[in-house]
N, CA, C and O atoms as CSV, one atom per row, in Angstrom:
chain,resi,resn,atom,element,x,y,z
A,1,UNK,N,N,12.339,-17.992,-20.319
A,1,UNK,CA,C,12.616,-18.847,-19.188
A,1,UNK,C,C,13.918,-19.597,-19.462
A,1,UNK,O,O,14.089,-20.190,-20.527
A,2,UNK,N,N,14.891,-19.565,-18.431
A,2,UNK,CA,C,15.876,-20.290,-18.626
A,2,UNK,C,C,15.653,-21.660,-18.601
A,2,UNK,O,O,14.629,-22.055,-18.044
A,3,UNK,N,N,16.323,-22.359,-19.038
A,3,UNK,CA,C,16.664,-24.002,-18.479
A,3,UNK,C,C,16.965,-24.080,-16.833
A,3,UNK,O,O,17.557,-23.243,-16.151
A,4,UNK,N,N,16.464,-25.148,-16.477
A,4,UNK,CA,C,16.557,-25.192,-15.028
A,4,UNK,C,C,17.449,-26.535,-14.868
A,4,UNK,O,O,16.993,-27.675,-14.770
A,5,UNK,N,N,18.566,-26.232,-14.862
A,5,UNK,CA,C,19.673,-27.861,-14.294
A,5,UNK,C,C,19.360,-28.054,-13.342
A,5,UNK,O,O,20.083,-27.445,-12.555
A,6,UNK,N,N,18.422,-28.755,-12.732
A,6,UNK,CA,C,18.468,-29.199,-11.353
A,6,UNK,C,C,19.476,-29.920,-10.968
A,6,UNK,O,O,19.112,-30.212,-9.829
A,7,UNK,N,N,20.373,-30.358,-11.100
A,7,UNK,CA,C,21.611,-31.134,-10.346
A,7,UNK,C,C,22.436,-30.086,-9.504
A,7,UNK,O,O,23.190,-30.526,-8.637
A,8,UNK,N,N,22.320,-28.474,-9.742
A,8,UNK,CA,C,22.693,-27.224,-9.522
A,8,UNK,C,C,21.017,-27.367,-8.307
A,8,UNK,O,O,21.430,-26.607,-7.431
A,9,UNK,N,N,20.088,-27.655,-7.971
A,9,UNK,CA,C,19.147,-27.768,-6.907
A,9,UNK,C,C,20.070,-28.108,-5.906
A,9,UNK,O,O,20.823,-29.075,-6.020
A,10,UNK,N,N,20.044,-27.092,-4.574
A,10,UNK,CA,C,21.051,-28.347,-3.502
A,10,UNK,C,C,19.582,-28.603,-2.595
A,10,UNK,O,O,18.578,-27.984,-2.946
A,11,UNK,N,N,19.525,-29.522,-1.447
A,11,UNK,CA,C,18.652,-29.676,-0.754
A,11,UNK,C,C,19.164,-29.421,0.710
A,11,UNK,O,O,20.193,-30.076,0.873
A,12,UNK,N,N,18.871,-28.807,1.680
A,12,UNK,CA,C,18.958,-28.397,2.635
A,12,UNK,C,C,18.344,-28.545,4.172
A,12,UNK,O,O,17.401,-27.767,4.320
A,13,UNK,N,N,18.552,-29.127,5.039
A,13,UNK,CA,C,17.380,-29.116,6.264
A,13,UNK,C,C,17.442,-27.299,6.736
A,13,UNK,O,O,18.434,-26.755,7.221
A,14,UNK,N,N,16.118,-26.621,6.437
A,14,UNK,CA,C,16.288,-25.318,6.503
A,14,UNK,C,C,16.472,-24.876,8.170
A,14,UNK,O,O,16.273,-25.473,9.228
A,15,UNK,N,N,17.162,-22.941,7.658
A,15,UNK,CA,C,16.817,-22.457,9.243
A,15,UNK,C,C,16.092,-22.015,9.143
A,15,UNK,O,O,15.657,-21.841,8.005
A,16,UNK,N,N,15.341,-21.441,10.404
A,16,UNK,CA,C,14.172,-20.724,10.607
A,16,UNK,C,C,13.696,-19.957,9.416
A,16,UNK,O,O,12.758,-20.313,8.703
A,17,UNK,N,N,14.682,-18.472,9.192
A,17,UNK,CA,C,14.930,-18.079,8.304
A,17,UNK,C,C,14.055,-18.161,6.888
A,17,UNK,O,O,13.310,-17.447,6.217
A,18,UNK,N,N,14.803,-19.895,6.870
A,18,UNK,CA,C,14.617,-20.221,4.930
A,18,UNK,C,C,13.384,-20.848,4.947
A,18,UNK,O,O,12.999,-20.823,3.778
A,19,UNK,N,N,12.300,-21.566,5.848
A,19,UNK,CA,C,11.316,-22.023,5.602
A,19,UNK,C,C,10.105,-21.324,4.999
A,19,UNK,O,O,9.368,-20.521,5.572
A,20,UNK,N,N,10.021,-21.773,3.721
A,20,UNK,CA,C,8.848,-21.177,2.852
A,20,UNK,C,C,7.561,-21.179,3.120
A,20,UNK,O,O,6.737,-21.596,2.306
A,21,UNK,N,N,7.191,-20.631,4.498
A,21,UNK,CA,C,6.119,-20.394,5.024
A,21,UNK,C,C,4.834,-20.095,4.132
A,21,UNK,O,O,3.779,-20.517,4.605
A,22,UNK,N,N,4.776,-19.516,3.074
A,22,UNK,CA,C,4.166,-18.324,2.238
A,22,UNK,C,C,3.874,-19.506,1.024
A,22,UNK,O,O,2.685,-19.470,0.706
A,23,UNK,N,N,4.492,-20.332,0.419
A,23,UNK,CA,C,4.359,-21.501,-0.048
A,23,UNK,C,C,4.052,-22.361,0.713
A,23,UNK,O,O,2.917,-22.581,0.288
A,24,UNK,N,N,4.215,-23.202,1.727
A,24,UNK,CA,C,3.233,-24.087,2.405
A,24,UNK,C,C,1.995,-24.031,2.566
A,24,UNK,O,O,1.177,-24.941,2.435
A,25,UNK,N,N,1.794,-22.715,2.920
A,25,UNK,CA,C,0.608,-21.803,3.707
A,25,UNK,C,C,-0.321,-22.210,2.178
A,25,UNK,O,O,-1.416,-22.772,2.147
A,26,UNK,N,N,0.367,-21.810,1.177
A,26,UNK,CA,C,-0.605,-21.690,-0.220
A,26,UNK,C,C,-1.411,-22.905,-0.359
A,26,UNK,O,O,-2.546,-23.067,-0.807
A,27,UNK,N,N,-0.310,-23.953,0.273
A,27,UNK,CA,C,-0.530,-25.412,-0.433
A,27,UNK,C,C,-1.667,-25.884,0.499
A,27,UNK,O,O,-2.528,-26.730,0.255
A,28,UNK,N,N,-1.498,-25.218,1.521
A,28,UNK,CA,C,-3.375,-26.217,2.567
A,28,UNK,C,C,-2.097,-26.241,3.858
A,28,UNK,O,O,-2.694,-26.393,4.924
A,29,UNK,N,N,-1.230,-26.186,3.998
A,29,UNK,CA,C,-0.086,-26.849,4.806
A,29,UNK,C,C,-0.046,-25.595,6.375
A,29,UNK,O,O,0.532,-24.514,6.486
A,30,UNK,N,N,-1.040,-26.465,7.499
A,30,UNK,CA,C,-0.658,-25.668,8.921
A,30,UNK,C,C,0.415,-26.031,9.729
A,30,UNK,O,O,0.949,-26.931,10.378
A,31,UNK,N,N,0.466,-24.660,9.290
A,31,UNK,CA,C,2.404,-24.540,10.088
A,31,UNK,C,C,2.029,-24.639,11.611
A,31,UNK,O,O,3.103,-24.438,12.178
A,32,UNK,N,N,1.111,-24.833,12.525
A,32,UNK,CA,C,1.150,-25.281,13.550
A,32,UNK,C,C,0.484,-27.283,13.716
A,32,UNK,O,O,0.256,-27.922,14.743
A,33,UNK,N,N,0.388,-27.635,12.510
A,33,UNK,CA,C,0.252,-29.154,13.032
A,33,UNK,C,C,1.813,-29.620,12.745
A,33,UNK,O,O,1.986,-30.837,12.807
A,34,UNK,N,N,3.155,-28.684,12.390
A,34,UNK,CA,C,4.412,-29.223,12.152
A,34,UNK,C,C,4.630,-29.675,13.336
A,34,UNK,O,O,4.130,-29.002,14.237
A,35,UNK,N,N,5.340,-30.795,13.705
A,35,UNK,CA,C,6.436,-31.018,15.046
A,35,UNK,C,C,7.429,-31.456,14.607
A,35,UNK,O,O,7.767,-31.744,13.459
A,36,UNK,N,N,8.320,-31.554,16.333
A,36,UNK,CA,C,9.665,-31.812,16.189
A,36,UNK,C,C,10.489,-33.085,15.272
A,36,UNK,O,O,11.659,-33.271,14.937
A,37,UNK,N,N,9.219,-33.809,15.082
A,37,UNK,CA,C,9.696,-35.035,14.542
A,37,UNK,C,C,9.802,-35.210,13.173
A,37,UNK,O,O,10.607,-36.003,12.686
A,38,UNK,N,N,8.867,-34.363,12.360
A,38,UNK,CA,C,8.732,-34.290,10.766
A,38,UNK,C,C,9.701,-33.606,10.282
A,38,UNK,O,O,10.255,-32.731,10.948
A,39,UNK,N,N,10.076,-33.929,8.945
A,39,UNK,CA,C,11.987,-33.677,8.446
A,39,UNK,C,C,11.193,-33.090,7.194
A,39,UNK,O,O,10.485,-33.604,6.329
A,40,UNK,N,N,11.608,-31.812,7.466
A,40,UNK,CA,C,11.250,-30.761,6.545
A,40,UNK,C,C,12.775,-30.339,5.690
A,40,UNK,O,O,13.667,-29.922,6.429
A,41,UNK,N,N,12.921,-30.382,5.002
A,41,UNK,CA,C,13.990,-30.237,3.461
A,41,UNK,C,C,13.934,-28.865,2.677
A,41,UNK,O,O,12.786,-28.463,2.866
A,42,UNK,N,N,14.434,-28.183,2.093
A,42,UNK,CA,C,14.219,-27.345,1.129
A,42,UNK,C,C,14.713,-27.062,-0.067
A,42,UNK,O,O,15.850,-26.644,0.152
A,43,UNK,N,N,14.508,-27.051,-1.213
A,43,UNK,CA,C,15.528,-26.776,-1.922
A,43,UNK,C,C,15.967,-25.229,-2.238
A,43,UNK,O,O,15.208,-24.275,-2.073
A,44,UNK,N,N,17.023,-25.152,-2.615
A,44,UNK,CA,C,17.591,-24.060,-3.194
A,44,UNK,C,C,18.589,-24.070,-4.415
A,44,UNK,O,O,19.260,-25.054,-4.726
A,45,UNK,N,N,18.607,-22.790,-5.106
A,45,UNK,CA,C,18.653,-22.676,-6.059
A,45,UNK,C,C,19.477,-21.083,-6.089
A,45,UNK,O,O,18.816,-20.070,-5.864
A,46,UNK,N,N,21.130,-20.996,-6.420
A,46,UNK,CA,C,21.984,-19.683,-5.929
A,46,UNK,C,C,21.305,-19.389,-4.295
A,46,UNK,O,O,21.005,-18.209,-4.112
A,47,UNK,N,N,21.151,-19.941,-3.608
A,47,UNK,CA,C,21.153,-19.674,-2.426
A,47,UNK,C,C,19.621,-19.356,-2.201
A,47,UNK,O,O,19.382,-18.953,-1.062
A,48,UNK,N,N,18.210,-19.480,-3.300
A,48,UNK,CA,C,17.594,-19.098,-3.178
A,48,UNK,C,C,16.673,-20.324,-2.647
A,48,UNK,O,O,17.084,-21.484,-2.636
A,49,UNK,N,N,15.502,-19.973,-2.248
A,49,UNK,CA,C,14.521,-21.140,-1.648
A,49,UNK,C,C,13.477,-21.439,-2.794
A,49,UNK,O,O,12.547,-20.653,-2.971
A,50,UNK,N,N,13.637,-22.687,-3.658
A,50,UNK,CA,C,13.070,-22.673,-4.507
A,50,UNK,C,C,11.571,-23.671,-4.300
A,50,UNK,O,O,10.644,-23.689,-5.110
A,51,UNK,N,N,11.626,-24.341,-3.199
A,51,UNK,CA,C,10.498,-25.475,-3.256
A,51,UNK,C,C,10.929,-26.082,-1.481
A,51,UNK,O,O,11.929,-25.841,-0.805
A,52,UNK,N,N,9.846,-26.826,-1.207
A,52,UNK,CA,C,10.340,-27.788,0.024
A,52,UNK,C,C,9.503,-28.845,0.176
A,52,UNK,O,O,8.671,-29.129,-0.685
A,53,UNK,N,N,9.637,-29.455,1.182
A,53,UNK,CA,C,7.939,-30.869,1.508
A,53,UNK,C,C,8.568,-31.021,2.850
A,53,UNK,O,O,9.637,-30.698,3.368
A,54,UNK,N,N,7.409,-31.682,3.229
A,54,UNK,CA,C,7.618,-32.101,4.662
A,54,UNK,C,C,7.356,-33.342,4.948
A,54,UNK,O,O,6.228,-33.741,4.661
A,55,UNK,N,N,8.196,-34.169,5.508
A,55,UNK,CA,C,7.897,-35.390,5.763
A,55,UNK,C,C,7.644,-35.862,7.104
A,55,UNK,O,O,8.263,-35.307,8.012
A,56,UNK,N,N,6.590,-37.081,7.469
A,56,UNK,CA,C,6.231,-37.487,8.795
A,56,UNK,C,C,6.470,-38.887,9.110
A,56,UNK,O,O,6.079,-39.627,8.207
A,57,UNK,N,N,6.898,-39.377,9.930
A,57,UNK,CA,C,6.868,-41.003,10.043
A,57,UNK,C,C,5.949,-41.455,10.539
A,57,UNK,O,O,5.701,-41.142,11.703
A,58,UNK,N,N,5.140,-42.325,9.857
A,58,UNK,CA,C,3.700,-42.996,10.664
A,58,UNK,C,C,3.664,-44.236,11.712
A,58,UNK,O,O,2.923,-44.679,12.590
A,59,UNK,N,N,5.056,-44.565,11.021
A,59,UNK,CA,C,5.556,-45.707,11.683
A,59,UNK,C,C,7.202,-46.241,11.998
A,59,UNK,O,O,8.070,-45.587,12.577
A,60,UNK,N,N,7.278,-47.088,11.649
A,60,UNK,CA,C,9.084,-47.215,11.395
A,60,UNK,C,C,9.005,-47.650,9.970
A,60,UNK,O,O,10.075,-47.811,9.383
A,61,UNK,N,N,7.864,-47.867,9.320
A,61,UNK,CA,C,7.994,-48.490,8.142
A,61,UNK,C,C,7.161,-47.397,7.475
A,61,UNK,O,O,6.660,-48.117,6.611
A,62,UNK,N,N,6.775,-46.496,7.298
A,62,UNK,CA,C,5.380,-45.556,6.631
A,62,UNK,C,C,5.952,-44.252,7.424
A,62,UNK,O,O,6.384,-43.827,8.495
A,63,UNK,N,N,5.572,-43.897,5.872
A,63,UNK,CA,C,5.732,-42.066,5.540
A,63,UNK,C,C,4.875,-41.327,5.026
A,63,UNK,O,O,4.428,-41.672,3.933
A,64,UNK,N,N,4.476,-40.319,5.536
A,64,UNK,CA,C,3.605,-39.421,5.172
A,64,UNK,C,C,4.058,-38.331,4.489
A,64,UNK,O,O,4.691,-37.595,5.246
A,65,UNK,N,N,4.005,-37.995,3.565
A,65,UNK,CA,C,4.120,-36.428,2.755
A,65,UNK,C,C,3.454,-35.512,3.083
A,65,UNK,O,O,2.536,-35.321,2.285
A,66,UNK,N,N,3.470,-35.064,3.623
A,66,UNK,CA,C,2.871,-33.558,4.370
A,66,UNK,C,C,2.540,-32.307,3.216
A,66,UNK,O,O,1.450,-31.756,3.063
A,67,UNK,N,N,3.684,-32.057,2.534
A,67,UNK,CA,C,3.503,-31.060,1.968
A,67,UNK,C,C,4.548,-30.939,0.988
A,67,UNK,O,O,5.744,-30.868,1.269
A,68,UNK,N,N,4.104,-30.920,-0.069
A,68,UNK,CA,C,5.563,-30.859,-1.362
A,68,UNK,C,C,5.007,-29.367,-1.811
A,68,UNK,O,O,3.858,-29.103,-1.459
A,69,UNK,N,N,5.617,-28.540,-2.437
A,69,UNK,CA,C,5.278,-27.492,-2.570
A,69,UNK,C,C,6.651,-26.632,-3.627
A,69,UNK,O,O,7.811,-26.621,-3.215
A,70,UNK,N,N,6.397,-26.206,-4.498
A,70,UNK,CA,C,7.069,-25.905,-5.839
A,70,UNK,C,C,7.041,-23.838,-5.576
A,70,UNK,O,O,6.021,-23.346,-5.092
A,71,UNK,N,N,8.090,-23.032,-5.913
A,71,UNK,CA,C,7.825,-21.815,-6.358
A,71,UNK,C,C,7.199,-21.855,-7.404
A,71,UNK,O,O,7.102,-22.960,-7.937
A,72,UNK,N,N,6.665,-20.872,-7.951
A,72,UNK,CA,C,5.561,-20.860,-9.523
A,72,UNK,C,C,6.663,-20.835,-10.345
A,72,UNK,O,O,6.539,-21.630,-11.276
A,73,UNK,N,N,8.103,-19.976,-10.349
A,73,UNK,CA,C,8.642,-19.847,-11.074
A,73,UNK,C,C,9.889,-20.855,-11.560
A,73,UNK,O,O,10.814,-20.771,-12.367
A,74,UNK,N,N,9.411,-21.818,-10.650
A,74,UNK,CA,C,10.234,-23.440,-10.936
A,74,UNK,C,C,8.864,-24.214,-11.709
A,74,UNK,O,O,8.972,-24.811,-12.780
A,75,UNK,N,N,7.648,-24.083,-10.988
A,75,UNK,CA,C,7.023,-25.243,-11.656
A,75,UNK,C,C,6.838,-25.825,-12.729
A,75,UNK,O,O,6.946,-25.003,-13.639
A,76,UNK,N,N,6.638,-26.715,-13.061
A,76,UNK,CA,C,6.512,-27.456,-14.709
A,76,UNK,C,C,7.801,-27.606,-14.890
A,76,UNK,O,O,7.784,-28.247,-15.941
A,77,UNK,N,N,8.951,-27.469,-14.609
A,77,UNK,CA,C,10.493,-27.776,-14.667
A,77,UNK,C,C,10.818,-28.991,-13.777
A,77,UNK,O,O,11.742,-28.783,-12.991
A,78,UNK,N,N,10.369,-29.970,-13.740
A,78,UNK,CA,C,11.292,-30.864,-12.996
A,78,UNK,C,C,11.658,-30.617,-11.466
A,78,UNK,O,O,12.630,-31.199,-10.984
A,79,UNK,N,N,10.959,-29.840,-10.781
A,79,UNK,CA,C,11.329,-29.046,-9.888
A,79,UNK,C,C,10.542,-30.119,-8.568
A,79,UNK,O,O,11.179,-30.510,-7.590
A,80,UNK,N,N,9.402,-30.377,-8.760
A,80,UNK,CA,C,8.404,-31.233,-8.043
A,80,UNK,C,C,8.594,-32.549,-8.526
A,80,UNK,O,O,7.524,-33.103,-8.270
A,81,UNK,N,N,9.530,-33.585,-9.221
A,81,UNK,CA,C,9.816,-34.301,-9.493
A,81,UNK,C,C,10.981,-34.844,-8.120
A,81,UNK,O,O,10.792,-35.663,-7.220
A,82,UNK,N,N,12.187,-33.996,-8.442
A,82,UNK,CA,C,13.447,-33.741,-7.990
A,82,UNK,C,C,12.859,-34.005,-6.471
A,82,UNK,O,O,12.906,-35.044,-5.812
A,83,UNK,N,N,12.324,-32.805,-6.151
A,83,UNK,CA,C,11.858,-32.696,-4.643
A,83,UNK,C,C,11.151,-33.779,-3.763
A,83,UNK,O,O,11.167,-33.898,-2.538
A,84,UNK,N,N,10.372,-34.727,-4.951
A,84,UNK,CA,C,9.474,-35.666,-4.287
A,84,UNK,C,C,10.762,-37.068,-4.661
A,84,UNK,O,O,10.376,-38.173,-4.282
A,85,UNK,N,N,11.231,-37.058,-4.888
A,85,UNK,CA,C,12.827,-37.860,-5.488
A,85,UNK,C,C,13.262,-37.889,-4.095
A,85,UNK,O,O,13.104,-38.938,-3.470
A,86,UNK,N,N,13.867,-36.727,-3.441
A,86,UNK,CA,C,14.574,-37.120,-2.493
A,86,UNK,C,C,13.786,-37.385,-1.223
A,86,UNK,O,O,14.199,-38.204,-0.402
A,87,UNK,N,N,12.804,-36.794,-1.070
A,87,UNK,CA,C,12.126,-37.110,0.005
A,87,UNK,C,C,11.618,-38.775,-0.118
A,87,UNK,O,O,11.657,-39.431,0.923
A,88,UNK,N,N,11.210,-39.355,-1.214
A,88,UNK,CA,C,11.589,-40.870,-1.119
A,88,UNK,C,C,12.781,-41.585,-0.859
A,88,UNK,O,O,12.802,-42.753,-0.472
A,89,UNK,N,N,13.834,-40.838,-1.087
A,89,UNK,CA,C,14.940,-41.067,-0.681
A,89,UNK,C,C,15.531,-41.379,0.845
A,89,UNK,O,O,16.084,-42.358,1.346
A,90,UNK,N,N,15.033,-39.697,1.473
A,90,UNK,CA,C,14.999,-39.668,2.680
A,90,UNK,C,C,13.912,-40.626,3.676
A,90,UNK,O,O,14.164,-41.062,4.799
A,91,UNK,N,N,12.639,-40.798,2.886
A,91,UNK,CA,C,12.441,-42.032,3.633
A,91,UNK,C,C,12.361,-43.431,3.978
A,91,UNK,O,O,11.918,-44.112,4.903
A,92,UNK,N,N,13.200,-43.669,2.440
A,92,UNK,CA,C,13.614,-44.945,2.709
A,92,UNK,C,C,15.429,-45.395,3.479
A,92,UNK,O,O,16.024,-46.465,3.604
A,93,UNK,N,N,15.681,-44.346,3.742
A,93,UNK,CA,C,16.992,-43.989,4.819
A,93,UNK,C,C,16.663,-44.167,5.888
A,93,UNK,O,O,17.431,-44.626,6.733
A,94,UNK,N,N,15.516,-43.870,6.112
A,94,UNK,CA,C,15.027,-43.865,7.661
A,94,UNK,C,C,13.988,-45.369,7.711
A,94,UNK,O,O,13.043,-45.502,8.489
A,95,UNK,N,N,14.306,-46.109,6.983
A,95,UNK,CA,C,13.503,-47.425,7.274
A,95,UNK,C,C,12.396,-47.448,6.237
A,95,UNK,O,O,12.012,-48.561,5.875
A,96,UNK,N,N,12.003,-46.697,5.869
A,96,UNK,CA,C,10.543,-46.344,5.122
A,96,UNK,C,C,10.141,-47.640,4.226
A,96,UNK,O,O,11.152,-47.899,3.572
A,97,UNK,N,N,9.495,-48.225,4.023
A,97,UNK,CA,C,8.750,-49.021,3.131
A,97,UNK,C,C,7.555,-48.544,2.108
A,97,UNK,O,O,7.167,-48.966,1.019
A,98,UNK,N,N,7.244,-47.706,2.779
A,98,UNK,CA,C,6.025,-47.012,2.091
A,98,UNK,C,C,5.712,-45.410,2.232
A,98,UNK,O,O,6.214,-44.822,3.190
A,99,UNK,N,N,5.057,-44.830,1.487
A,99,UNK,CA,C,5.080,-43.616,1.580
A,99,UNK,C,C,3.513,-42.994,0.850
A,99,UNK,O,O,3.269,-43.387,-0.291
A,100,UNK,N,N,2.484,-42.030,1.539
A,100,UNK,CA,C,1.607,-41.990,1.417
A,100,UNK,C,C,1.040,-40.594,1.111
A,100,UNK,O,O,1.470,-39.822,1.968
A,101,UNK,N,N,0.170,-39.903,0.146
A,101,UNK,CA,C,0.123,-38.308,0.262
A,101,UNK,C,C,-1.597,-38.199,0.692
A,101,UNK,O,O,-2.404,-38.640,-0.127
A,102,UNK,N,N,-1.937,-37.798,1.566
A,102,UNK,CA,C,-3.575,-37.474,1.638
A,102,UNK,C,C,-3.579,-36.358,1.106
A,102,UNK,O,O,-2.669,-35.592,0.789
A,103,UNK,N,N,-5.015,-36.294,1.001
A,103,UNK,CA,C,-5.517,-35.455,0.289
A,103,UNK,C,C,-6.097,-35.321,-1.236
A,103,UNK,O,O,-6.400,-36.397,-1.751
A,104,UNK,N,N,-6.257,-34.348,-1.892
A,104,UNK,CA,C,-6.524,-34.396,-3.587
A,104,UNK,C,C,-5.209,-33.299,-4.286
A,104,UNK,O,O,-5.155,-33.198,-5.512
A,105,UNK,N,N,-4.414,-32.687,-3.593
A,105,UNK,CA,C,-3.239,-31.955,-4.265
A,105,UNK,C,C,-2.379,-32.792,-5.368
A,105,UNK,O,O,-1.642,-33.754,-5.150
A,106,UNK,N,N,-2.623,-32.275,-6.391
A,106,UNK,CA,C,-2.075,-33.016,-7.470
A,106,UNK,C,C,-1.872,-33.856,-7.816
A,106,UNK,O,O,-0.750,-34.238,-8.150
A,107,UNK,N,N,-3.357,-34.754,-7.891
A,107,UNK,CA,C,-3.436,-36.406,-7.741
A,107,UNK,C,C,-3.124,-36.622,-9.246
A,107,UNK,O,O,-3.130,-37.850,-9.338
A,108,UNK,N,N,-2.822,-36.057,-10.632
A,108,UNK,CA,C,-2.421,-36.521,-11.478
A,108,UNK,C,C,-1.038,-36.548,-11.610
A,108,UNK,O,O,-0.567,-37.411,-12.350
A,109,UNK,N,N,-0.051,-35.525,-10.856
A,109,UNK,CA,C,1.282,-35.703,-10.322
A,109,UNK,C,C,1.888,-36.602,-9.814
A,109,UNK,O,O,2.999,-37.028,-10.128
A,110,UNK,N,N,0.825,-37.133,-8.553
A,110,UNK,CA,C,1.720,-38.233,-8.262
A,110,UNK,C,C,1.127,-39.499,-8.655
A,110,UNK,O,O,1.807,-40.522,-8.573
A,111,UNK,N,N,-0.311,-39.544,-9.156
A,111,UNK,CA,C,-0.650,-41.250,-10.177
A,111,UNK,C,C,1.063,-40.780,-11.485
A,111,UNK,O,O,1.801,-41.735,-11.729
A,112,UNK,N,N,1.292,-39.923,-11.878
A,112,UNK,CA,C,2.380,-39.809,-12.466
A,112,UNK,C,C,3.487,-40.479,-12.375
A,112,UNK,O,O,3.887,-41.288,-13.213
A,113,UNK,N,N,4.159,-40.109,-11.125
A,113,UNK,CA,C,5.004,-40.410,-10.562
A,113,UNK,C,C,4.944,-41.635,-9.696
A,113,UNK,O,O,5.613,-41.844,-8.684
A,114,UNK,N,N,3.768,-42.647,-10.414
A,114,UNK,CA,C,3.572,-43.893,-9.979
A,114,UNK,C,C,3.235,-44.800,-8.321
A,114,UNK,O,O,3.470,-45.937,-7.913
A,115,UNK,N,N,2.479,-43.386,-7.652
A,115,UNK,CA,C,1.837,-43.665,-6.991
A,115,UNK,C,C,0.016,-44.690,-7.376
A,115,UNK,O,O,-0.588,-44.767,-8.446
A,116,UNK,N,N,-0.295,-45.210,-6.203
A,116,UNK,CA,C,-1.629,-45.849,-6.653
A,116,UNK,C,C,-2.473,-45.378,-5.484
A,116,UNK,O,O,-1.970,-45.265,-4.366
A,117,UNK,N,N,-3.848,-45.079,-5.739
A,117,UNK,CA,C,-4.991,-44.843,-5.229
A,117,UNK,C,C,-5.183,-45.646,-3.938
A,117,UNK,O,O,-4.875,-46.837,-3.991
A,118,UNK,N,N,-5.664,-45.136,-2.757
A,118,UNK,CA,C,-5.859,-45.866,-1.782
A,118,UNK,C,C,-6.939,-45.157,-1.293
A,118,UNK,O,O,-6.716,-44.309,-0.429
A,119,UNK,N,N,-8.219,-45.367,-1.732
A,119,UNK,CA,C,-9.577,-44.700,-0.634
A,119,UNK,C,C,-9.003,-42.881,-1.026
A,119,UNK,O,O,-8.723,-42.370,-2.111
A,120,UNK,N,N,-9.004,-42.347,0.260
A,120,UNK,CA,C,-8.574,-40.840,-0.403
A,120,UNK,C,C,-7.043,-40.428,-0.449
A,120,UNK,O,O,-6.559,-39.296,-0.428
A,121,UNK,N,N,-6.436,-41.623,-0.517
A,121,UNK,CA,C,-5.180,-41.263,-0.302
A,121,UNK,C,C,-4.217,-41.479,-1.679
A,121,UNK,O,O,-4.703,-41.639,-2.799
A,122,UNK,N,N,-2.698,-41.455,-1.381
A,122,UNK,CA,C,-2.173,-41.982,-2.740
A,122,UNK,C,C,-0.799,-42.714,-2.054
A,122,UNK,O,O,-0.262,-42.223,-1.061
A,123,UNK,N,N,-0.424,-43.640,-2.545
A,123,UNK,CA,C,0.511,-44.746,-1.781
A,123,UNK,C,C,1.288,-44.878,-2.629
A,123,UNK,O,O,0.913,-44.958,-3.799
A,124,UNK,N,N,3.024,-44.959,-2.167
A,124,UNK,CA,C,3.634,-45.793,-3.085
A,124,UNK,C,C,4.705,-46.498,-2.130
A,124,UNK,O,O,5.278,-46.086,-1.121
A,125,UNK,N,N,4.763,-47.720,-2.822
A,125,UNK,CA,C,5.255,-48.856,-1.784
A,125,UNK,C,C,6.568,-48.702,-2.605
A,125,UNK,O,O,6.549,-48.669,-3.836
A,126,UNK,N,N,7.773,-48.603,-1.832
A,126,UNK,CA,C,9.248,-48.544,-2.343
A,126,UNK,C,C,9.971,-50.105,-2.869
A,126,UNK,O,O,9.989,-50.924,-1.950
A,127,UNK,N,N,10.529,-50.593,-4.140
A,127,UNK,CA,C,10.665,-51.500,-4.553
A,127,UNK,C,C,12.246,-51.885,-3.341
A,127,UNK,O,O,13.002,-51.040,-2.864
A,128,UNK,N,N,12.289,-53.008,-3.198
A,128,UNK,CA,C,13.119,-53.784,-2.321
A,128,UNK,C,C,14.255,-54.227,-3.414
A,128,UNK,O,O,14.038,-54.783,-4.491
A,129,UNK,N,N,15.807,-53.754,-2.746
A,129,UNK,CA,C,17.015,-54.299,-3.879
A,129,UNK,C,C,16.863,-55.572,-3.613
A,129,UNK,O,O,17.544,-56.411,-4.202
């Protein structure tokens, strides 16, 4: 396995095309509850589609994670780190204060990545400069 530089990751709002249907699909993720409003990202890697997530606004202040989702042959590399990186990024651009993942998909990933427990959910409130 090579080293994976992710700084060489670019992130992309995909086309039709590049959306990793086949990876979402894996993750629990129905490609018909997507709409026009959720900001779906992808990364790539030499032009390839290596991972994506989908994000939802619950509010003007609250974000939902829809779906983070890794190729196998990125995972355990920093790859689902990176990806859930910018999508906090992206929603604290858009106003975001908070950001939330339902479900049980890789609840030791993101208590990791310093989310906290909420009933069945996992929350992380974005620190204020």
């Amino acid at each position: 396995m090579t080293q994976l530089r992710l700084w060489e990751v670019r992130m992309y709002r995909p086309y039709s095309d590049e959306i990793p249907w086949d990876l979402l699909e894996e993750a629990g993720f129905d490609a018909g509850a997507l709409t026009e409003q959720d900001q779906m990202r992808v990364a790539k890697l030499n032009g390839q589609v290596i991972g994506a997530y989908v994000l939802r606004a619950l509010s003007a202040s609250s974000f939902c994670l829809l779906a983070l989702v890794v190729d196998a042959a990125y995972r355990r590399r920093g790859t689902g780190r990176w990806l859930l990186g910018h999508a906090i990024g992206l929603a604290e651009s858009k106003g975001g204060r908070e950001l939330v993942v339902g479900g049980a998909h890789a609840p030791d990933f993101f208590t990791n990545m310093g989310f906290q427990s909420r009933e069945t959910q996992r929350y992380y409130a974005f620190t204020p400069e």
